[in-house]
C-alpha positions, 0 to 999 in steps of 0.5 A, spaced: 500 500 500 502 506 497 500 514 500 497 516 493 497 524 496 493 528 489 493 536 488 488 539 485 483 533 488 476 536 487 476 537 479 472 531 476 477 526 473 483 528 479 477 525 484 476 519 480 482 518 479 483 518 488 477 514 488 480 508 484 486 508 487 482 508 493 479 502 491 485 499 489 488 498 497 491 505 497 491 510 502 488 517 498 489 524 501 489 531 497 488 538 496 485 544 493 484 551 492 477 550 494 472 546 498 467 544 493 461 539 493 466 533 490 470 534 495 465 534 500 463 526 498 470 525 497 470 526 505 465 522 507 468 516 503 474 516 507 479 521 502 482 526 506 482 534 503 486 540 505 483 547 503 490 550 499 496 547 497 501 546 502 508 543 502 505 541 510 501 535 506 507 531 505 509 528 510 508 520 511 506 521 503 509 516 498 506 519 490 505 526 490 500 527 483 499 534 480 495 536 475 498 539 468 495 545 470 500 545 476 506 549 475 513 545 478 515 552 481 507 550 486 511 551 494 507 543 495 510 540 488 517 544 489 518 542 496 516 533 493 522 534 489 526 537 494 525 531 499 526 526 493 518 524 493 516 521 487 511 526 483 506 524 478 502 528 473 495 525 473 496 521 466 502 518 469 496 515 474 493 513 468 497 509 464 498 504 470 492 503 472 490 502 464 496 497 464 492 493 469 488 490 463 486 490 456 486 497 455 482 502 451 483 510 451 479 515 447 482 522 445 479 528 440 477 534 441 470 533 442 467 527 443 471 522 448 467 523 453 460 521 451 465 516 447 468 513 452 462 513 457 458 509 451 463 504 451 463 504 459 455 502 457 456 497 452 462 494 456 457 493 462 451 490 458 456 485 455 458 483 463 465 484 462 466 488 469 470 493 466 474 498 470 472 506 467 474 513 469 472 518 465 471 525 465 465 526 467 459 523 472 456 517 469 450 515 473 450 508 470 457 507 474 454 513 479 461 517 478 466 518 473 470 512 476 468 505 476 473 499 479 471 492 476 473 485 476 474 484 468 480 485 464 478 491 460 479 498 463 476 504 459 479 512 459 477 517 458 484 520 454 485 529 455 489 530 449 490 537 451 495 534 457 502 533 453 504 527 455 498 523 453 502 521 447 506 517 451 501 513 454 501 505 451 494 502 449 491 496 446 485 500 443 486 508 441 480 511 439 481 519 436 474 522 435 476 527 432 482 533 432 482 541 431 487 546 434 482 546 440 487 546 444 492 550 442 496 556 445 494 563 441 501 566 441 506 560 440 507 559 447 506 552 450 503 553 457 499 548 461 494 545 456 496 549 451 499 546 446 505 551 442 502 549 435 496 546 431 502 542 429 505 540 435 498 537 437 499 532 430 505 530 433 503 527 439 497 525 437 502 521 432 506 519 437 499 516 441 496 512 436 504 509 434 503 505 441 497 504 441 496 496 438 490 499 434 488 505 432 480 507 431 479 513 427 474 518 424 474 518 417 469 523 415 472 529 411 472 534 415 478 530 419 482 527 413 488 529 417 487 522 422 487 519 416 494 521 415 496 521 423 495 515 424 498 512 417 501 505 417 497 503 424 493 497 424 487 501 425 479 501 423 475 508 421 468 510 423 464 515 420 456 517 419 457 515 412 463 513 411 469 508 414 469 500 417 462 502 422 458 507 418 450 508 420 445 508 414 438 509 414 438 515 419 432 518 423 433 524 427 428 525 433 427 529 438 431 527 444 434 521 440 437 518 433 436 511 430 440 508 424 442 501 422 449 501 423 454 496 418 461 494 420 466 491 416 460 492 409 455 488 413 449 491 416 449 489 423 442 492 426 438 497 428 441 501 433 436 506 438 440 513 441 436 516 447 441 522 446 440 528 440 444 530 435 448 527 429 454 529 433 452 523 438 451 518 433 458 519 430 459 518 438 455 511 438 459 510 431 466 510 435 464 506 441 461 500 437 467 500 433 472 500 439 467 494 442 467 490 435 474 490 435 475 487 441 470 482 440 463 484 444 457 481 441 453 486 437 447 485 441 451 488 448 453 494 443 445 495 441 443 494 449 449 499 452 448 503 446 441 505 448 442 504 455 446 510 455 442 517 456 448 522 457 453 523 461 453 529 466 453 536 463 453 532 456 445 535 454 442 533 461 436 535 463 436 539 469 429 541 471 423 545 469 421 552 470 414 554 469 413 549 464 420 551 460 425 544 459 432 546 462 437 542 460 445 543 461 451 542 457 459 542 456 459 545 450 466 550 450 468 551 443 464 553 436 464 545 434 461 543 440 457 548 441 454 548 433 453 541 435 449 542 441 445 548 438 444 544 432 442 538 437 437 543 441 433 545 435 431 538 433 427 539 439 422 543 435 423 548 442 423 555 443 431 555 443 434 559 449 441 559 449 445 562 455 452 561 454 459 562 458 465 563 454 470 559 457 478 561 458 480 568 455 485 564 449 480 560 446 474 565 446 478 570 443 480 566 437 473 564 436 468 568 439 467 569 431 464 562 431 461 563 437 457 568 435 456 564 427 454 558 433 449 562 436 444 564 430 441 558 431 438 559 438 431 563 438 436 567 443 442 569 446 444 569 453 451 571 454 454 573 460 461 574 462 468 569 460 469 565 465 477 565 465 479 558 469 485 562 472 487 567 465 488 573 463 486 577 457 491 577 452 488 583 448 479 582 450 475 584 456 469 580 457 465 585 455 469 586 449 468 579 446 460 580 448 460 586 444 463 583 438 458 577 439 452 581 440 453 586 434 454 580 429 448 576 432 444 583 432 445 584 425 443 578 423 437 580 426 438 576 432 435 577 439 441 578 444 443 580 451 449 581 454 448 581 462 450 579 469 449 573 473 444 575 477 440 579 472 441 573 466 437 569 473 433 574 475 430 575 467 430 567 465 425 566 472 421 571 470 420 570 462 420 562 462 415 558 459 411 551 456 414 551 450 421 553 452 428 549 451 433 553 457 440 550 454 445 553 459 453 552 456 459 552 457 465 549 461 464 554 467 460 555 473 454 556 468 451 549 470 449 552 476 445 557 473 441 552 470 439 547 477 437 554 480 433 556 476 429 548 476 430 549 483 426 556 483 420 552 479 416 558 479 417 565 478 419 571 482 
């Protein structure tokens, strides 16, 4: 038994991550910068957590395991390399626990999540017992991490962390890649890469050491094709590669299709998640498990047992009538997607949106707004910075921008505070309306205040 001690413990795969290793037999410790709900269940499963960080933690610790966001010059993770501790990144951690078993990793830009968490419900519907952590919470494993007893471990693999490349897999899944993550002035900081070209070198280097390598062969990322060159590999696609759909029906909270693997015509599958972008997401997933050798009926159960993982166009409530629904969505592809997903409802479309991180919004806030065209309004509120400063733009100046082009095009826009953006949605909801808060930040809990309301003031 080791003395695992995780800086930065509440974030959602930094927990799950604790809890694994809890589960394993470890004694679990952590930190962070704030006391939040996830640390408090932390707590009461026997893991304990210091508020801030402190070189005052170590004593009695064995590995100390930081996040990438985490700077070397933090006192805590100094003083750990100045008493001779071993100091881990998370994805270290990762990589150990994913070589316990047959291991299955899924990257990209956009997708993995609800990726990953489809091939976690398929895996469970097959009974193989697998081992999951995942980026996010999922009720069917009540958590972002599961333990189990089976050969197979599933992950969820954040290609904005750089040393994903170096990680080791029976099964790499590449949803898809875009300069997401992708430092604005050429400098390479936590999660931020230095250049577009920089991400397709590791991106290379982690499909290298994958033993096969699943891939999205759509036209609009051509580039994996050349990325992951010369591998054994598969390709997905909506209608293209070795597992495409055919005979697609989109409904309002859901999709079904036949699905054809390897040119054959293998079954009707149903979705309980909207959007195209889901089905590419369930197309992805049944290839990983087809490869491995998973009865296509486990992949029809998993698939439409799966009805989204948490802040993945989630249902949150109701408000005088009105369907409120939260969702992740922190760049323009996903939130093109998850608009493009909400106005299948035939809903009265209501978006309120949070950009996320200064970098990123001041490259697309273009896209954003192009984005938002198709909402029947537009919420914006403040940039939530996750610790970033302005490189140029304020808030106020990236909303204005995205509100003078929706306002041209005709659009009903606002930009607002917190409070007036709650106050305004209480008073004007109803039956009819779609509430989609979105975004990376805080704006979730905007949403469950306003199901908690379930009237207005």
């Amino acid at each position: 038994m080791k003395h695992y001690h995780l800086m930065g413990i509440g974030g959602i795969s930094m927990s799950g991550l604790a809890r694994i290793l809890r589960m394993d037999g470890h004694l679990v410790s952590g930190c962070d910068r704030q006391l939040t709900d996830q640390t408090r269940h932390l707590e009461r499963e026997g893991i304990r957590v210091a508020l801030g960080h402190s070189p005052q933690h170590l004593p009695g610790v064995d590995v100390l395991v930081a996040s990438t966001a985490i700077r070397d010059l933090e006192p805590e993770l100094a003083t750990a390399h100045t008493l001779g501790i071993p100091v881990w990144r998370r994805i270290q951690v990762v990589a150990e626990i994913l070589r316990g078993g047959y291991s299955l990793g899924i990257t990209g830009s956009h997708g993995k999540t609800s990726t990953a968490s489809m091939i976690a419900s398929i895996f469970i519907a097959a009974q193989t017992d697998p081992t999951v952590l995942l980026g996010a919470e999922l009720g069917l494993i009540g958590g972002s991490a599961k333990v189990g007893t089976g050969r197979y471990r599933i992950a969820e693999v954040d290609e904005s962390d750089p040393l994903f490349r170096f990680l080791e897999l029976d099964v790499a899944v590449i949803t898809n890649l875009e300069a997401d993550h992708v430092s604005p002035d050429g400098q390479a900081r936590p999660n931020y890469h230095a250049s577009f070209e920089a991400l397709h070198d590791a991106v290379r280097s982690f499909a290298s050491r994958a033993k096969h390598v699943i891939y999205n062969c759509e036209p609009r990322w051509r580039l994996l094709e050349e990325l992951t060159q010369g591998r054994s590999r598969s390709s997905f696609g909506l209608t293209c590669g070795d597992c495409h759909a055919v005979n697609i029906a989109l409904e309002p909270f859901g999709s079904h299709f036949d699905l054809v693997w390897q040119n054959q015509t293998r079954g009707k599958v149903r979705l309980q998640v909207p959007g195209e972008h889901n089905i590419s997401n369930a197309l992805a997933a049944a290839a990983a498990a087809l490869v491995v050798g998973i009865p296509f009926e486990a992949v029809q159960q998993g698939l439409y047992l799966y009805t989204g993982a948490s802040r993945r166009f989630e249902k949150v409530g109701l408000l005088n009538g009105a369907l409120i629904v939260d969702d992740y969505a922190h760049n323009a592809t996903k939130l093109f997607a998850v608009l493009k997903a909400a106005r299948s409802t035939g809903l009265r479309v209501r978006a309120v949106f949070q950009p996320h991180r200064f970098g990123r919004s001041e490259q697309e806030w273009p896209l954003y707004a192009q984005a938002l065209e198709q909402s029947d309004e537009a919420l914006i509120l403040d940039v939530y910075s996750a610790e970033e400063t302005p490189l140029t733009l304020t808030s106020a100046q990236i909303a204005q921008h995205m509100l003078e082009h929706l306002h041209a095009q005709g659009h009903l826009a606002r930009y607002d505070n917190w409070d007036n953006t709650l106050s305004y949605l209480r008073q004007t909801a109803t039956p009819g309306d779609l509430i989609l808060t979105i975004g990376a930040g805080s704006v979730s809990k905007l949403g469950r205040m306003l199901a908690a309301a379930k009237e207005a003031v």
